[in-house]
N, C-alpha and C positions, 0 to 999 in steps of 0.2 A: 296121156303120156306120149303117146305116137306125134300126138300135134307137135308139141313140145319141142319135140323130135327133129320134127322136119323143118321147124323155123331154125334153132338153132343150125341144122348144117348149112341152111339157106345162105346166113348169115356169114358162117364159115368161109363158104365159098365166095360171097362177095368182099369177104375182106382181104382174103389171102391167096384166091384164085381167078377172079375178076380180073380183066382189062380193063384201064381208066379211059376215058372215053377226053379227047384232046377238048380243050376250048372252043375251039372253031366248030366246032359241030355242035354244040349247046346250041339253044337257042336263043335269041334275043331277049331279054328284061324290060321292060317297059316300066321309066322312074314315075313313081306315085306320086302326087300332091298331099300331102299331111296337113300343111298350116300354109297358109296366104299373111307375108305380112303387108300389115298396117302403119301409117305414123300416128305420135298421138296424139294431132290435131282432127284425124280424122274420127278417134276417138270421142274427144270433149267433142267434136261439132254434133253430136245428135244428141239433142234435145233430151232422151229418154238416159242416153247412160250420165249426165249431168245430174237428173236429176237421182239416181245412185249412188254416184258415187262422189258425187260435189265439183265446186270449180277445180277449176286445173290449176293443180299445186307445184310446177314446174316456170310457171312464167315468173317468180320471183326468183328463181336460181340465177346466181352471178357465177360466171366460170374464175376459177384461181390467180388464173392470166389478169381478170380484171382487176381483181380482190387487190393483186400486185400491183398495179399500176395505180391503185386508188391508192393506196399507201405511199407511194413516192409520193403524190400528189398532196396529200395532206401533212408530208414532211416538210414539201416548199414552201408550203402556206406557213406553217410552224416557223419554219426559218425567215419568214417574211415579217411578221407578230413579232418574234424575238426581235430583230433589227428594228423594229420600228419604236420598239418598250425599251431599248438599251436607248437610242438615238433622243427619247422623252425623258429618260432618268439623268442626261449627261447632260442636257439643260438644265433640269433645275437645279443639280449641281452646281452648273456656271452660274445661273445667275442668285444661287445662298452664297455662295465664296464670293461674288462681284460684289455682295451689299455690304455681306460680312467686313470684305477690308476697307469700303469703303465706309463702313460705320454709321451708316444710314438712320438704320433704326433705332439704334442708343442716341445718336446724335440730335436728330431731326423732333424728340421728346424736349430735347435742351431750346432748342432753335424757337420752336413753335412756342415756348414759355413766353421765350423774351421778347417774341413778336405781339402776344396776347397781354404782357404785360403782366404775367404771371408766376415770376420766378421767387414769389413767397413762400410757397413749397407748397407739397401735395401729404393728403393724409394716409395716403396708401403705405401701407409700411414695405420697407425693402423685401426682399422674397425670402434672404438667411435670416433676417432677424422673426421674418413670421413664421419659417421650421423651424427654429430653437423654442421658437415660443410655443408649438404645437408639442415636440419631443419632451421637451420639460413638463409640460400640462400631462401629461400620459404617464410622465413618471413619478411625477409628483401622485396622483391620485393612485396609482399603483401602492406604491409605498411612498409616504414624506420624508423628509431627510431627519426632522424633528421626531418623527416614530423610531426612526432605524438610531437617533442618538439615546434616546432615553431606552429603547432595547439596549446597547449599548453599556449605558448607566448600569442598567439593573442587574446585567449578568457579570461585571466587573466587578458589584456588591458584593455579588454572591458568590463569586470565586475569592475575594480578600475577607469576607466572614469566613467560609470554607479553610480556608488556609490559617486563619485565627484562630477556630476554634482546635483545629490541631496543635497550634499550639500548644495554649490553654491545656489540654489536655495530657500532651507531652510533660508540662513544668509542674502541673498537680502529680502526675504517678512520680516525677524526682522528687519532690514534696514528700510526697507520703515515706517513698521509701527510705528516706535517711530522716524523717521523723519518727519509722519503727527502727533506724539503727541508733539512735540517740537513746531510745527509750530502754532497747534491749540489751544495746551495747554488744559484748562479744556473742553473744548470744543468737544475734540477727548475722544469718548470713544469704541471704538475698544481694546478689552482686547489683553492686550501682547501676542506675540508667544510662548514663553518660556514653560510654563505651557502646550498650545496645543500641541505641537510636541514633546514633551517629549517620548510618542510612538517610534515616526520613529526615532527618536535621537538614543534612545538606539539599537533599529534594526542596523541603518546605526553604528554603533560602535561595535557592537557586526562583524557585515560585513566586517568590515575594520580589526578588531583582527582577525577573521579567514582568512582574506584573505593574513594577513600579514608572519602569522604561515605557510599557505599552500604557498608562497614563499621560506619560508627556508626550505621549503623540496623540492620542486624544486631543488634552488640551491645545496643541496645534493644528488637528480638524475645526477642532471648533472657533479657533481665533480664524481660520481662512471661512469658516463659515459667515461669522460675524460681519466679516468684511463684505463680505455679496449677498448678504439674502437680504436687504433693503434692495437691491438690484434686482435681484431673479423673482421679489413681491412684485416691483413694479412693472418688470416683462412680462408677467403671467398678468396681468391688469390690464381693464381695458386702459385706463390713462397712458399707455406707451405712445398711441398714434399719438398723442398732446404732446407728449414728449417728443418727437420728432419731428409734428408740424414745430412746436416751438423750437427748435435746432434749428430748421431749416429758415422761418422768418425774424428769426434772431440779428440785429441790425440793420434790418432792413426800415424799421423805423428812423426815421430824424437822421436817416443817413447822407440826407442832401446839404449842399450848401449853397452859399451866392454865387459859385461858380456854375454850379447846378441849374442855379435858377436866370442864369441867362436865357433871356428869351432866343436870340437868334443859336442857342444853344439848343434850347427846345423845338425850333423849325427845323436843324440839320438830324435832333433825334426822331422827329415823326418822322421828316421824310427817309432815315435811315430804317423805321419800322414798316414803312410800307413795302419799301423796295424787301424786308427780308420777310414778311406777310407773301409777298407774289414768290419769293423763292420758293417759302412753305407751302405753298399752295399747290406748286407746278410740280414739286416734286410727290406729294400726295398725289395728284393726277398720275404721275407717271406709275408710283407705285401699286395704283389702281387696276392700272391699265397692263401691268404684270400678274397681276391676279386673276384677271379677265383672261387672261391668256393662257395661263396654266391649267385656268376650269375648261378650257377650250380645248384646249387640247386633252384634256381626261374624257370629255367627253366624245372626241373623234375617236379614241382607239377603245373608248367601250364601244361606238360602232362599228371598229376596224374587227373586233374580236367579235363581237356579234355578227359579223357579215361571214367570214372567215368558219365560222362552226354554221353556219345554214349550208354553205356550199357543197354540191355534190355534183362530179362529172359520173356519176360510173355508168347513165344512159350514154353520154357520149365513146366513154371508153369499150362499150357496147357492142357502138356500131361501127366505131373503127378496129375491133379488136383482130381482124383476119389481116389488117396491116401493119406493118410491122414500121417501129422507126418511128410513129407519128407521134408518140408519147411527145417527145420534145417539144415540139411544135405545138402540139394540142395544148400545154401547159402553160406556155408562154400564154399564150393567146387569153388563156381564161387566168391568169394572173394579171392582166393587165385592167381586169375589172375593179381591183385595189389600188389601183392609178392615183384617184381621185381624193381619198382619204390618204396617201403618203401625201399626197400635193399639199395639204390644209396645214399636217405634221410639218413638213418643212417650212412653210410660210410662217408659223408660230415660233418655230427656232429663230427664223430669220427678225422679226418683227420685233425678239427679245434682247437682240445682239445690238438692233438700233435702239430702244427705251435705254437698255444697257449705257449706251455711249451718253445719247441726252442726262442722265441722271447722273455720270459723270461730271459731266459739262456743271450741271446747273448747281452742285451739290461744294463743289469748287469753290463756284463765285458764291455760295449762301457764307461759305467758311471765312471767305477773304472779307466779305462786306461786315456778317456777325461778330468775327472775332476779334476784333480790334475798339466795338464800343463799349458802354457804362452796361447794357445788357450783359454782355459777356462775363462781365466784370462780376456783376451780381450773382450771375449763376455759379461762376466757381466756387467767390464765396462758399454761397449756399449748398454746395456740392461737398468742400470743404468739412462744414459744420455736420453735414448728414453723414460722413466717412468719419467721421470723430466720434459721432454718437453710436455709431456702430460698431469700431473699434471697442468702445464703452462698454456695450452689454455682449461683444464675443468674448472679453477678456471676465466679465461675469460668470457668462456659460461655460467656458473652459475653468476654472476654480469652481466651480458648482460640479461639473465633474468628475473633477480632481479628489471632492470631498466625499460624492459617492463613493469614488473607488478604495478612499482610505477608509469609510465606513465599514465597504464590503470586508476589503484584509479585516478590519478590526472586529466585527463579528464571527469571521471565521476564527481567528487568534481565540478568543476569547471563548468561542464552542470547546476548544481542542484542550486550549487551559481548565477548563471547568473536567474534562474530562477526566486527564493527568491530577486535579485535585482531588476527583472525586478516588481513584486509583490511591491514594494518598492519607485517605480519609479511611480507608478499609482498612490498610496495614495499620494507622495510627493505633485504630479501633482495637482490630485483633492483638498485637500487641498490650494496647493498656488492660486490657480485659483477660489477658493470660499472666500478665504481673499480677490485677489485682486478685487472682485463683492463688496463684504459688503466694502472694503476703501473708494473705488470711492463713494458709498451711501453716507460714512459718511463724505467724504472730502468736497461733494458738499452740506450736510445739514449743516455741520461748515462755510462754506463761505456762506450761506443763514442768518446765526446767525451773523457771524460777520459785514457783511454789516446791517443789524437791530442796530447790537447796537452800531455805530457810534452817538456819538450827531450831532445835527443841531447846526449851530451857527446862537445865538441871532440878531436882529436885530440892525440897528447901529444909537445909539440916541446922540444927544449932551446936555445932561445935562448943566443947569449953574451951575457957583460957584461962582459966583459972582465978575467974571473979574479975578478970580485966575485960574493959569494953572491947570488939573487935575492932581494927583498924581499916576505919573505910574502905573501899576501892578506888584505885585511879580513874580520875572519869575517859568514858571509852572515846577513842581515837576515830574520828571520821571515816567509815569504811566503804571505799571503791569498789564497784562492779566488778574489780578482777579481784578482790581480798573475799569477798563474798562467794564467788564461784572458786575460791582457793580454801574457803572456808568449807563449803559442802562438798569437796573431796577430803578435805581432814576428819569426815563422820564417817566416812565408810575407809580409812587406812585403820591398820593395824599396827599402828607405830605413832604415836601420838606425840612424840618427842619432835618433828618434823617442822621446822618452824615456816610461817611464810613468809615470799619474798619480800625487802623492803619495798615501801610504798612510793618510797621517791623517782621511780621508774616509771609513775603509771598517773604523772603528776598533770598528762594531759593526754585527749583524748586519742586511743587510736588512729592513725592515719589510715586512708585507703592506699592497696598498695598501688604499687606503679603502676602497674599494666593495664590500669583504669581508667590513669591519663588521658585525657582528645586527646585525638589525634591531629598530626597535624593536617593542615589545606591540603595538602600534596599526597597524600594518604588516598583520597579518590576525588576523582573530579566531579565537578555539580553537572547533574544532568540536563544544565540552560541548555546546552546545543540543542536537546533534542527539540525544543519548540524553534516555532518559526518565530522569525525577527517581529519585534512591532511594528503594527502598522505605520506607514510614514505620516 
């Protein structure tokens, strides 16, 4: 504790009573060495820490600076490919529009006939009339037009039996029911049919007009059918190409005369075929030689684009990176190594611009010299005769179309009618089969009634007359329905004196009253709107 003691005042007194002793009189510090640096090349250079801790993973680092400057650099190049790809698309532009108006390729088919002597036609079929022929094949085997009519047929049966037999049905329960009021007379009081079914009457009539309407348009699919399926047989048949070579060398027989067959008529036609032979000829070359040229040029800028993605400056941009500004400079300079490949690019533009003008020129004179001989003449012809034949079977396929489509309407129509009959055919039902519940009721309360009102006959007495014969009776008087039920109410009065009505009132039968009447048309409208129109 003393110890204790004496450090604590120690302490005391150095903190609170102590002199601080100035700077200048300390003594001097002498700075330690802790760490020596190194760079870390001198690192990787010894052998032993290589083999520790591996190659040096730092000589592949590119600074940001470069990273930047490589990227301009591959923007230029970018922008150099684009230009070069727009400047090869903008030709071959020019030169589809230079052939296109000058009509080259349609033409130069005609030219080269009549040079070869061959304007009897070709068996290849036109390129519309061979997709109608494929479209049609695909739709035929899908569904035939001859399936989709006899479908057609069968469900028109079966919604005019459907609607028939409603009838039918309708006119046997009117039937019955005023064959039990004949029978029972006042007796039957079951109110007529006429008045209840007035509904379904108008429906079932309304049903039978549109059904009879969507017949006659039938029969008008089928008369346009009639008319082209000899046609759409023969398009879908291989005989068509026959058809067409025989269009196209159609008069070309025996179609010479002695005008024709002038000889020195015949030296000015060969030598008129040779000269359009060397047209044909030079313009094929030329056209050649366009083709030659476009593969040429596909092929220089898949090396422009292939040279363009191997290139890398970013050693260069490396070593000049501590200077500043040389970007420019540096770029130019290694862009100019794509010199070579713009140079080929442009000489292919150029080399297209002159084929261009020649094919002009010569394409000219094939027209002035071709079109004015017996050649020419022939091919229009036969140009003629193959635009006729074609005309021929499009006016085919458009009515072939026309009649699917009225097919389609007509099967639709006639789903929706089968429907609406069948709706038709329920009520019919329900109704006849709830009259024939209440007849039977009342046929058997009328045959309860008329067995009641039979009289009994009197007992049998022999009065005297005093030895005189009795005097016959009057023979009895024809007795009606209503003297009879006038009858069995005189068995149960209490006054027998009561005579009944004369008979000559009741001399014909009952009428039904008014209000039994049809009604008239105007009473309700027939529900035709609700279907749709027949098909056309």
């Amino acid at each position: 504790f003393h110890i204790t003691k004496n450090e604590a005042q120690r302490e005391n007194d150095l903190i609170y009573n102590a002199v601080l002793p100035s700077p200048e009189t300390l003594p001097q510090i002498d700075k330690a060495t802790v760490a020596t640096p190194i760079t870390i090349q001198e690192v990787y250079a010894s052998p032993d820490v290589q083999k520790v801790i591996g190659v040096d993973l730092f000589i592949r680092l590119i600074p940001l600076s470069v990273h930047e400057s490589a990227s301009v650099y591959s923007e230029e190049k970018a922008k150099l490919v684009r230009g070069e790809v727009e400047k090869a698309d903008n030709a071959e532009v020019e030169v589809k529009s230079a052939l296109d108006a000058l009509g080259i390729k349609q033409g130069l088919v005609r030219y080269r006939a009549i040079a070869e002597g061959g304007v009897g036609g070709e068996a290849e079929l036109p390129v519309e009339v061979r997709r109608w022929k494929e479209d049609i094949a695909v739709m035929e085997e899908r569904e035939s037009v001859d399936s989709i009519m006899a479908e057609l047929t069968r469900m028109k049966d079966v919604v005019r039996r459907e609607l028939e037999g409603v009838n039918r049905d309708l006119d046997a329960e009117s039937r019955e029911c005023e064959a039990m009021r004949v029978k029972y007379d006042h007796l039957w009081t079951q109110a007529p049919s006429a008045a209840l079914t007035k509904t379904i009457r108008q429906d079932l009539k309304a049903h039978l007009s549109t059904l009879d309407a969507a017949a006659q348009s039938d029969e008008q699919v089928v008369k346009l059918w009639d008319s082209v399926k000899g046609e759409i047989a023969l398009l879908l048949s291989p005989e068509i190409e026959d058809v067409f070579r025989a269009s196209t060398e159609k008069g070309s027989a025996g179609s010479e005369n002695l005008l024709d067959l002038d000889i020195g008529n015949e030296a000015r036609d060969d030598e008129e075929l040779t000269k359009i032979r060397q047209f044909v000829d030079e313009i094929d070359e030329r056209l050649g030689r366009l083709n030659k040229i476009q593969h040429e040029r596909g092929q220089v800028l898949k090396d422009l684009k292939d040279k363009v993605q191997e290139d890398d400056v970013s050693h260069l941009l490396l070593l000049n990176r501590r200077n500043t500004g040389v970007e420019t400079t540096l770029f130019a300079g290694e862009l100019e190594k794509f010199r070579p490949y713009q140079q080929r690019l442009g000489a292919t533009v150029h080399h297209e611009q002159v084929i261009l003008q020649e094919l002009g020129t010569l394409w000219r004179g094939l027209r002035d010299l071709a079109g004015r001989g017996p050649g020419a003449k022939k091919w229009d012809e036969r140009e003629k005769r193959k635009k006729d034949t074609v005309r021929r079977f499009s006016r085919a396929r458009d009515v072939y179309m026309e009649v699917r489509d009225g097919l389609a309407k007509g099967l639709q129509f006639y789903t929706e009618l089968t429907e609406l009959a069948a709706v038709l055919r329920r009520n019919a039902n329900k109704f006849t089969s709830e009259r024939n519940v209440e007849r039977e009721a009342l046929a058997s309360q009328a045959e309860t009634e008329r067995r009641l009102a039979i009289p009994k006959a009197p007992p049998t007495s022999t009065p005297s007359y005093g030895g005189k014969p009795p005097v016959p009776p009057p023979p009895p008087k024809p007795s009606t329905g209503l003297e009879s039920s006038l009858a069995s109410m005189s068995l149960h009065s209490t006054n027998p004196s009561v005579s009944s009505p004369p008979a000559r009132q009741w001399t014909s039968p009952p009428q039904a009253p008014q209000h039994y009447a049809p009604p008239t048309p105007s009473q309700s409208a027939p529900p035709s709107a609700q279907y749709p129109p027949p098909p056309p």
